[in-house]
C-alpha positions as CSV (number, residue, x, y, z in Angstrom):
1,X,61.6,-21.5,116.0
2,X,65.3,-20.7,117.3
3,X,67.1,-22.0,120.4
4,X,66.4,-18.3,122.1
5,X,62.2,-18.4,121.7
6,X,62.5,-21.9,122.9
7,X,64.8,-21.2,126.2
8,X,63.1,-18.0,128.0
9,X,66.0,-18.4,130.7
10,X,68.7,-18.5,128.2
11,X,67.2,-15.1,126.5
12,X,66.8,-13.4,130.1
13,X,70.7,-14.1,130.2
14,X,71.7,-12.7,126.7
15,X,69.1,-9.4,127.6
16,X,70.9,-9.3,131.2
17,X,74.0,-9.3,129.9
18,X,73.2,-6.9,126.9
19,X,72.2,-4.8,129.4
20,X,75.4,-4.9,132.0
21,X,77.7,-4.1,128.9
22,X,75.5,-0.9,128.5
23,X,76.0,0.2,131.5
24,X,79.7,-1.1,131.7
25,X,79.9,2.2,128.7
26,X,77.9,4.4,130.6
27,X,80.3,3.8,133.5
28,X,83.3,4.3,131.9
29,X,82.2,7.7,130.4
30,X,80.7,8.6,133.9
31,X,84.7,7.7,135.5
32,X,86.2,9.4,132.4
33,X,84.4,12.5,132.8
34,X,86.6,13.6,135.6
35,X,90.1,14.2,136.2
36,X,89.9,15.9,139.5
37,X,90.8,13.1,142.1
38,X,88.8,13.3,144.8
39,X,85.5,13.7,142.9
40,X,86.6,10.5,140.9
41,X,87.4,8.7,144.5
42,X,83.3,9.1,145.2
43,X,82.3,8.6,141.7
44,X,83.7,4.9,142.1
45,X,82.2,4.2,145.7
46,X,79.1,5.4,144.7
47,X,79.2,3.6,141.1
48,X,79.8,0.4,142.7
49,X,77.2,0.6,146.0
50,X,75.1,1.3,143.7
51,X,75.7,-1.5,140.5
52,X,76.5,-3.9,143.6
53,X,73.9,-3.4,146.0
54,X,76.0,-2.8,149.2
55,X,75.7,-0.5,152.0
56,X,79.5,-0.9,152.7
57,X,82.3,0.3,150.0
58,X,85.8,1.5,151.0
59,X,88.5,2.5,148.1
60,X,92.2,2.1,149.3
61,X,93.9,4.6,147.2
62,X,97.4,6.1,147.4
63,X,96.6,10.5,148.7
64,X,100.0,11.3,146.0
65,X,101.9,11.1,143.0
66,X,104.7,10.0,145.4
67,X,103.0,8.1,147.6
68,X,104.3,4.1,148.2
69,X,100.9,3.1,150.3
70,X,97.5,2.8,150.1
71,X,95.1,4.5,152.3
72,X,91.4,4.9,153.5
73,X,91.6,8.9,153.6
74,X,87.8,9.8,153.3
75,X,87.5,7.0,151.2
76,X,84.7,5.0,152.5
77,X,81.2,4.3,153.2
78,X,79.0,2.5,155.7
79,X,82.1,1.1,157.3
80,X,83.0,2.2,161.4
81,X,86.7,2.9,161.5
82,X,88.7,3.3,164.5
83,X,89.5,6.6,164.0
84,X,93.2,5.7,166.0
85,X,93.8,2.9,163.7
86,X,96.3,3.3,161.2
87,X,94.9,1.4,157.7
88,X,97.5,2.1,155.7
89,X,98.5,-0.8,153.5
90,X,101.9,-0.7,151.9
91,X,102.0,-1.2,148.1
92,X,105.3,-3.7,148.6
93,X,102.8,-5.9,150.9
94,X,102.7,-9.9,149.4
95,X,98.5,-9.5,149.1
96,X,99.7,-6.9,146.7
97,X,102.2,-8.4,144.3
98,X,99.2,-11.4,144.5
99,X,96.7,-9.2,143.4
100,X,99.1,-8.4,140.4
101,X,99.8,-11.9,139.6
102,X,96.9,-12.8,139.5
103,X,93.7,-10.6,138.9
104,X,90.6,-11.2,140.2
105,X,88.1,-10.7,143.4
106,X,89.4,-12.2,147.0
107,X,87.9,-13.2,150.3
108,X,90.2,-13.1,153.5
109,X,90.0,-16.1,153.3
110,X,91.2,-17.3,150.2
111,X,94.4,-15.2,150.6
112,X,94.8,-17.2,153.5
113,X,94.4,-20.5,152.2
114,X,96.6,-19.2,148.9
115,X,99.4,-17.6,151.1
116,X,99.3,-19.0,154.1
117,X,98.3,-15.9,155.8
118,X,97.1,-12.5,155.1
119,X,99.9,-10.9,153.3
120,X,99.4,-8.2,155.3
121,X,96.2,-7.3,155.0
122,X,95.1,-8.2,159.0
123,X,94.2,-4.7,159.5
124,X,91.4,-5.2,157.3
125,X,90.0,-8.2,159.7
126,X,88.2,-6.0,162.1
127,X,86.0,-4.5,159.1
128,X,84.9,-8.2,158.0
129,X,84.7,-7.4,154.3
130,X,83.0,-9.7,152.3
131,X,85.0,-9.5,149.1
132,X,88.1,-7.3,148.2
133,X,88.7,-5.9,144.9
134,X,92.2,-5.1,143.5
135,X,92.3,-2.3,140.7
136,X,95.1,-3.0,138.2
137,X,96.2,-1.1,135.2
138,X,99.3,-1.8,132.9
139,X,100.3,-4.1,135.5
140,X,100.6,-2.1,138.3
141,X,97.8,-2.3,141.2
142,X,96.6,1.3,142.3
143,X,93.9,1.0,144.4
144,X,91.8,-1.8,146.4
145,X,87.7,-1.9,146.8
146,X,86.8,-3.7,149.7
147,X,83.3,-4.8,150.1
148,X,80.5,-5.5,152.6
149,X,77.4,-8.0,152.0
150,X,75.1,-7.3,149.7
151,X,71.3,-6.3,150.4
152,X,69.7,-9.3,149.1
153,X,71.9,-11.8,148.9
154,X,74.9,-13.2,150.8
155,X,77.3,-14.5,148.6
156,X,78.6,-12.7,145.4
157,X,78.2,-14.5,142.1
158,X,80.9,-16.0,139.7
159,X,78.9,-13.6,137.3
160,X,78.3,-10.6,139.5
161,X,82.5,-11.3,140.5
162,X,83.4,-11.1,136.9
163,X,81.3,-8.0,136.9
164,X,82.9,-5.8,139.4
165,X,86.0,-6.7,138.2
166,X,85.3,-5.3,134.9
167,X,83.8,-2.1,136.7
168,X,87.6,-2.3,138.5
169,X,89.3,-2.1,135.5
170,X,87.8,0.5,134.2
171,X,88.4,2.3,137.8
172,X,92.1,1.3,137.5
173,X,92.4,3.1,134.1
174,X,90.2,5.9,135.0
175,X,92.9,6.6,138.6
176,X,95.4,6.1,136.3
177,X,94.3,8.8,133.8
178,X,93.9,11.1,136.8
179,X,97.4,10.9,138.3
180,X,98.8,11.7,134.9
181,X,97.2,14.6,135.0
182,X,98.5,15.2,138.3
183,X,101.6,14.9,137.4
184,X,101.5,17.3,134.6
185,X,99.9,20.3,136.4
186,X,101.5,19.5,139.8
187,X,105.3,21.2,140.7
188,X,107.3,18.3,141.6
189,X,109.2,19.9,144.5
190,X,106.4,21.6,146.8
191,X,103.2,19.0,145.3
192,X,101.2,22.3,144.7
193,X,99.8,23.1,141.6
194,X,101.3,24.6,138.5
195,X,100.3,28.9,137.8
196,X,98.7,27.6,134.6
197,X,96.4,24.9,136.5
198,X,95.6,27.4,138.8
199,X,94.6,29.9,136.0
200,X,91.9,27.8,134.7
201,X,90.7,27.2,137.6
202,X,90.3,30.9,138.9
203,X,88.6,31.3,135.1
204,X,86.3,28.3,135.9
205,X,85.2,29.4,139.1
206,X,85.0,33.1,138.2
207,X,82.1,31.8,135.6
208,X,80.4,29.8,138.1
209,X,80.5,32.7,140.7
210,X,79.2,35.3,138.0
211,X,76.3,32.5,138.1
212,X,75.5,31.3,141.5
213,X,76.4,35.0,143.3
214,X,78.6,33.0,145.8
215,X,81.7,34.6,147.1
216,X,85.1,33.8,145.6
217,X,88.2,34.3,146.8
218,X,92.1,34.7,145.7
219,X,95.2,34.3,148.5
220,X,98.3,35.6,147.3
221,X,101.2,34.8,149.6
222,X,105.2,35.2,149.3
223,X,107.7,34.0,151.7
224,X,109.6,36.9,153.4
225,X,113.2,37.1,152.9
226,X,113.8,34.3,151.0
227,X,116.0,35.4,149.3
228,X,118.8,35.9,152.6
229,X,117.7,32.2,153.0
230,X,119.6,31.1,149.8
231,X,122.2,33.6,150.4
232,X,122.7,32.5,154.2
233,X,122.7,28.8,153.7
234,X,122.5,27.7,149.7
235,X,119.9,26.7,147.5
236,X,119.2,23.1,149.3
237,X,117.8,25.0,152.4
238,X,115.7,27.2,150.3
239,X,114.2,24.4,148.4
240,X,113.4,22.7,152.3
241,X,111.8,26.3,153.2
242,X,109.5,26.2,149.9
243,X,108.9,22.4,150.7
244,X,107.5,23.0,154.3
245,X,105.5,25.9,153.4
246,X,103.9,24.3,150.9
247,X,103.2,21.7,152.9
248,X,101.4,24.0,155.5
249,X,99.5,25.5,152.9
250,X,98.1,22.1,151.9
251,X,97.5,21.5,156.1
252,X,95.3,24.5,156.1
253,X,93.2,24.1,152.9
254,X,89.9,22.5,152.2
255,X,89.8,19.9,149.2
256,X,87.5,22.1,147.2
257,X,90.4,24.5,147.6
258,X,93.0,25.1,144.8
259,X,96.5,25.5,146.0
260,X,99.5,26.7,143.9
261,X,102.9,27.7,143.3
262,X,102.6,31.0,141.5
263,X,106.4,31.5,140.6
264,X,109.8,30.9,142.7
265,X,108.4,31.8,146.8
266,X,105.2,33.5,145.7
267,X,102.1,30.9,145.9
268,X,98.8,31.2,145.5
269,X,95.5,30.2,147.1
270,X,91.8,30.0,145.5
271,X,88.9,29.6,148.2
272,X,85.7,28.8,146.3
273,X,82.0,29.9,148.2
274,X,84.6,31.7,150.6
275,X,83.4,35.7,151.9
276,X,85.9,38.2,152.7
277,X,86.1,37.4,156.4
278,X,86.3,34.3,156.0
279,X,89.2,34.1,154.1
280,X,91.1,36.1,156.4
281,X,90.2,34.0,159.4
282,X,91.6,31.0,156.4
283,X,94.8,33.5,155.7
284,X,95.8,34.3,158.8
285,X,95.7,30.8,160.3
286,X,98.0,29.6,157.6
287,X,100.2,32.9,158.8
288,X,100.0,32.0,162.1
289,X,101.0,28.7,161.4
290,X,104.0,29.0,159.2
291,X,105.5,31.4,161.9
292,X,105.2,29.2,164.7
293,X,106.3,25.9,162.9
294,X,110.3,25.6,162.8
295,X,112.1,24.3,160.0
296,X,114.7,22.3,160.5
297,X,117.9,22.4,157.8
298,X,121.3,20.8,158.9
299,X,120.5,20.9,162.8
300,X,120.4,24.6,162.2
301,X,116.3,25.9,163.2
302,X,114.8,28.5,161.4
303,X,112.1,30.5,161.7
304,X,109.9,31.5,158.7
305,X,107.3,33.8,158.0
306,X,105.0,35.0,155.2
307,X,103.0,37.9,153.9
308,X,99.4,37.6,152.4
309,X,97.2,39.8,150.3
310,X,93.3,38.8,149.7
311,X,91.4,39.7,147.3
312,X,87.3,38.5,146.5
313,X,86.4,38.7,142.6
314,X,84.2,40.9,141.8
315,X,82.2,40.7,138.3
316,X,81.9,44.2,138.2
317,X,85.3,44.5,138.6
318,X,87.2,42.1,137.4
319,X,86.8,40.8,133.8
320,X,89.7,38.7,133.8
321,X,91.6,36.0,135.7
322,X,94.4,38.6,135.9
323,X,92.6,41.3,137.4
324,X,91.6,39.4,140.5
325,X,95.4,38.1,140.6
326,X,96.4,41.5,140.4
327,X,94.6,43.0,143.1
328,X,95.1,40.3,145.4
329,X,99.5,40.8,144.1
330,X,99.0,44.5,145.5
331,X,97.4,43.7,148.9
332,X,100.5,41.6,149.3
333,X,102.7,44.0,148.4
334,X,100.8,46.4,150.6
335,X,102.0,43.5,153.7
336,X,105.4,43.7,152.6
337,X,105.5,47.1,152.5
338,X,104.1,47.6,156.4
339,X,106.4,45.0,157.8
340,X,105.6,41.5,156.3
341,X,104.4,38.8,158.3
342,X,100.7,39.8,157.6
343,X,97.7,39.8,156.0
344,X,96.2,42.6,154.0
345,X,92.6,43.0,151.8
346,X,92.6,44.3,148.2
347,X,89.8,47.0,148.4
């Protein structure tokens, strides 16, 4: 007989661990299936409530490519936040440059004890996590899982540590893989998506309308005069015009949303499981709300408007990403036409 058929506890480890590994690969496929951030944000709660057997799970993760902090956002579970509480943790914090040094799972209190105080992390007292989690790839921290007890237990293993660690790292890599994809359909000066992001996604969601029957929805918008902007005041104060519209737009969209620039002032807007009415009452909000906000360029205040055209696809109809695009192109030229600063439907 071997050591194994001798030792029954020693072979419950090897077929425990044989197992974890397994479903260390299924967990990585799961993370790696996705690119789309915010589904990938949930994916990792969810992953880790459920391999670690919490109730509590919050993901500190940074909302953009450009972003220098770390935030809660949406991102948490179980958890009672002050909803007047800023939790914003800077990425230049000393917890953080810990975490990189050196990599592994933290109490509050042992970054107290190793630092001599929090490093910046006291905002995080009033939630009393039991355990926080750094995610690290390539040396660089993106993220932080913090942690409440566990259901049946109240102390985390050395084992169940090392663990979620490795579940970490593959979350690190898999955030990582996400914002370079970001970064590669996303135009750097307005944070909106690219035209050809945005036509995949119309084809994607044209196929899973043809499907389902639910309503879908294209929002083509241009900014009025734009062009009397550049003239009036140079190129710099029409680059601040696209930037605040832009930023608008992503202020009046949902996260299942698609936002876009479509080409120099034009953008573009797909509304998933969105009717007709309802996307005008979503159109004319963001209308309403670029024409009362004032942009500010060189203490000089200007006042911008836009022009909209809607259009809802129509399978019957439409039997392309272009067609759609098209008719919701002439609605907006239809607003231009009747005095801009509205919103008009394709019919």
């Amino acid at each position: 007989m071997n050591e194994a058929e001798t030792n029954p506890a020693q072979l419950e480890d090897y077929e425990k661990q044989i197992f974890d590994l397994k479903q260390l690969l299924e967990i990585s496929k799961s993370l790696n299936s996705t690119l789309d951030y915010m589904i990938l944000i949930d994916s990792i709660l969810y992953t880790i409530m459920g391999q670690m057997k919490v109730l509590k799970a919050a993901l500190y993760a940074k909302r953009g490519i450009d972003s220098s902090a770390f935030s809660l956002h949406r991102n948490y579970k179980g958890f009672e936040l002050e909803h007047n509480v800023d939790y914003t943790l800077d990425e230049s914090l000393p917890a953080m440059k810990l975490f990189s040094r050196e990599y592994r799972c933290y109490t509050l209190d042992e970054i107290q004890q190793i630092l001599g105080n929090l490093g910046g992390l006291d905002k995080l007292v009033p939630l009393e996590p039991t355990l926080i989690v750094p995610l690290k790839t390539k040396g660089v921290i993106n993220g932080i899982i913090i942690l409440g007890d566990q259901i049946m237990s109240e102390d985390f293993s050395a084992y169940e540590k090392e663990y979620l660690l490795n579940i970490a790292t593959l979350a690190a890599i898999a955030i990582n893989n996400a914002f370079l994809f970001e970064m590669t359909t996303t135009d750097m000066m307005t944070k909106l998506r690219m035209k050809h992001y945005f036509y995949t996604a119309l084809i994607e969601r044209m196929e899973q309308s043809s499907l389902s029957g639910k309503p879908l929805c294209v929002v083509m918008m241009d900014i009025d005069h734009f062009k009397l902007f550049n003239d009036t005041y140079g190129h710099s104060c029409g680059d601040v015009v696209l930037k605040q519209v832009a930023k608008l737009i992503q202020l009046n969209t949902r996260p299942t949303d698609t936002a876009a620039r479509y080409g120099g002032e034009e953008f573009c807007l797909l509304l998933p499981d969105t009717a007709i009415e309802a996307a005008k009452v979503i159109a004319e909000r963001l209308r309403l709300n670029v024409a009362t906000t004032i942009t500010d360029y060189e203490n000089t205040k200007l006042s911008v408007t836009i022009s909209l055209g809607i259009a809802c696809f129509s399978p019957e109809m439409d039997h392309s990403a272009k067609s759609v695009i098209d008719r919701a192109d002439k609605a907006l030229y239809q607003s231009k036409q009747n005095g801009r600063n509205r919103v008009s439907i394709s019919a």
